[in-house]
C-alpha atoms as one frame of an Amber mdcrd trajectory, in Angstrom:
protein
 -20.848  -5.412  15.405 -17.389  -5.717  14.699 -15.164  -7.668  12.028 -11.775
  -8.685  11.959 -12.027  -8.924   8.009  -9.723  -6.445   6.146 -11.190  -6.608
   2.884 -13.120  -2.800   4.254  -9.983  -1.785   3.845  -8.465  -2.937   0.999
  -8.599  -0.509  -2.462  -9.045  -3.181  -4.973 -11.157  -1.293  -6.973  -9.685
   1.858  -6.553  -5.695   0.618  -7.547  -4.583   1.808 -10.712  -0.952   0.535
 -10.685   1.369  -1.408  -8.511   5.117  -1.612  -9.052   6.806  -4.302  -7.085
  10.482  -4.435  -7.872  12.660  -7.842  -7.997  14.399  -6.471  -4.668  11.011
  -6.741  -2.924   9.806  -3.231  -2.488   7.103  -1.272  -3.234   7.749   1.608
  -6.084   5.534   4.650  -6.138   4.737   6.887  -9.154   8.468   8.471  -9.084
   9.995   5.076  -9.542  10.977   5.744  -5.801  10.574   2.874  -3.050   7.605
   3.613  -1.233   7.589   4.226   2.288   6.152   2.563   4.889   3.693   4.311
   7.079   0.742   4.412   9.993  -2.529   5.608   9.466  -3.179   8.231  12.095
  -6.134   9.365  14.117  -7.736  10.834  11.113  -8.069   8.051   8.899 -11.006
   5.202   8.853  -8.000   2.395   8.629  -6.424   3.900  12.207  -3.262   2.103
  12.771  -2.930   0.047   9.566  -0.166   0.290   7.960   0.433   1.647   4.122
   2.898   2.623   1.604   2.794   6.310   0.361   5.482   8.340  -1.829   8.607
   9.040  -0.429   8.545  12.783  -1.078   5.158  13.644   0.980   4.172  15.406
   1.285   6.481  18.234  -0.495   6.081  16.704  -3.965   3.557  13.748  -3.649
   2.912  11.501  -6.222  -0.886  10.770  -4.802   0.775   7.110  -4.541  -1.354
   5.553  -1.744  -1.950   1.647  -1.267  -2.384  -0.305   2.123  -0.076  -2.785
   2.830  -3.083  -5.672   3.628  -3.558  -5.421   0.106   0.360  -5.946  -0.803
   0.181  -9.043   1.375  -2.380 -10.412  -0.370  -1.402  -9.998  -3.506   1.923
 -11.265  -2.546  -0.013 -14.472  -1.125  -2.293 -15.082  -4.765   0.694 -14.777
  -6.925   4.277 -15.210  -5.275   6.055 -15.162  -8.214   5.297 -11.084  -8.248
   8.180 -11.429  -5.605  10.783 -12.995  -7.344
């Protein structure tokens, strides 16, 4: 049975921080914007797209969130945009 229903996906419990800046982005734990990326062939989320530190993997942060969860958040509270 399949679903088209990202919540699977999304790490609410599992977030411990979120920086969105007044420009828009997303910041990872260096401050840095975060970058956007595809989950490859060896992830469970296969071609969904997330934001991860800018400096992976040579001096990673650990800064991981999906971008579904971004959206939504973005959706519940615009202001965190502005």
């Amino acid at each position: 049975m399949s679903s088209s229903s990202s919540e699977s996906i999304l790490p609410f419990k599992k977030l411990k921080s979120l920086s969105l800046g007044t420009d828009g982005n997303v910041y990872c734990n260096h401050n840095m914007v975060a970058v956007l990326r595809v989950a490859g062939s060896r992830s469970v989320g296969l071609g969904h797209e997330f934001y991860g530190c800018p400096l992976w993997p040579e001096s990673d942060c650990k800064f991981f969130i999906w971008k579904e969860y971004v959206d939504v958040m973005l959706v519940k509270d615009p202001t965190l945009n502005n």
